[in-house]
C-alpha positions in Angstrom: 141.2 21.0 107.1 139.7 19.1 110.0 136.2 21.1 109.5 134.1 18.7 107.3 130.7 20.8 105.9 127.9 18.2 105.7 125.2 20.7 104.2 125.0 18.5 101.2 123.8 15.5 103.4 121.4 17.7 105.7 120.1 19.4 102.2 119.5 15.8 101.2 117.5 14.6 104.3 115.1 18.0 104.4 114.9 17.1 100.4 115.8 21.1 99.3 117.1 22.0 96.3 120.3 24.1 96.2 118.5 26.9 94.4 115.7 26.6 97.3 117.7 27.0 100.0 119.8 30.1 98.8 116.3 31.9 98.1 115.4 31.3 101.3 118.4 31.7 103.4 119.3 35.0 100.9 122.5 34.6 99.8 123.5 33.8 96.0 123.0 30.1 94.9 127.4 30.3 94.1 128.0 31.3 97.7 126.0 28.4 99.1 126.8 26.0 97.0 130.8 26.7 97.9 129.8 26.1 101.2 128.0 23.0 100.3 131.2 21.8 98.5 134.0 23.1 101.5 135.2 25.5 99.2 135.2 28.0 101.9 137.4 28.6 104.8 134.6 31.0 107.0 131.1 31.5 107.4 129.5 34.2 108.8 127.3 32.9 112.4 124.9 35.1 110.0 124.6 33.0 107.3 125.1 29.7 109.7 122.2 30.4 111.7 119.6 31.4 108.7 121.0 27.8 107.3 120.0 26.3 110.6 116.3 28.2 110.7 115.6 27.2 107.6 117.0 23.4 107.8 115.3 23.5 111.3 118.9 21.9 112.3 121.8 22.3 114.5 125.3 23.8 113.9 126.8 20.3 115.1 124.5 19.1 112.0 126.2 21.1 109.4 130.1 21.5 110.8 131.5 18.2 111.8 135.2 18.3 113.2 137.9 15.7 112.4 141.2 15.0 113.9 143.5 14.9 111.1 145.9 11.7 111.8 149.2 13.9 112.3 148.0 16.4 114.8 149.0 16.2 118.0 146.4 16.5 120.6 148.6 18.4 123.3 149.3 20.6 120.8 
């Protein structure tokens, strides 16, 4: 998938725990930490932006897209 989560690295630079987070965004610690991991393929803008309030952050911090080598970019 060309969507790469980077909520592990933004966790890491506000220093929250896993089980912090999830308490505070409220969602179970299982759901976040698939997202943490890419184990997902949505999240809710819901979810997204109680992540970002809490992280004081930006989507663009979080969701990072990369071109995978055999796409074509003209489609």
């Amino acid at each position: 998938m060309a969507i790469i989560l980077r909520l592990d690295r933004m966790m890491a630079d506000r220093k929250i725990s896993l089980n912090d987070l999830a308490a505070k965004v409220g969602i179970a610690n299982v759901n976040l930490s698939n997202i943490k991991t890419g184990k997902v393929s949505a999240i809710r803008f819901s979810t997204l932006d109680a992540i970002c309030d809490v992280l004081d952050c930006q989507p663009g911090d979080i969701l990072e897209y990369k071109r995978m080598a055999n796409e074509n970019k003209n489609g």
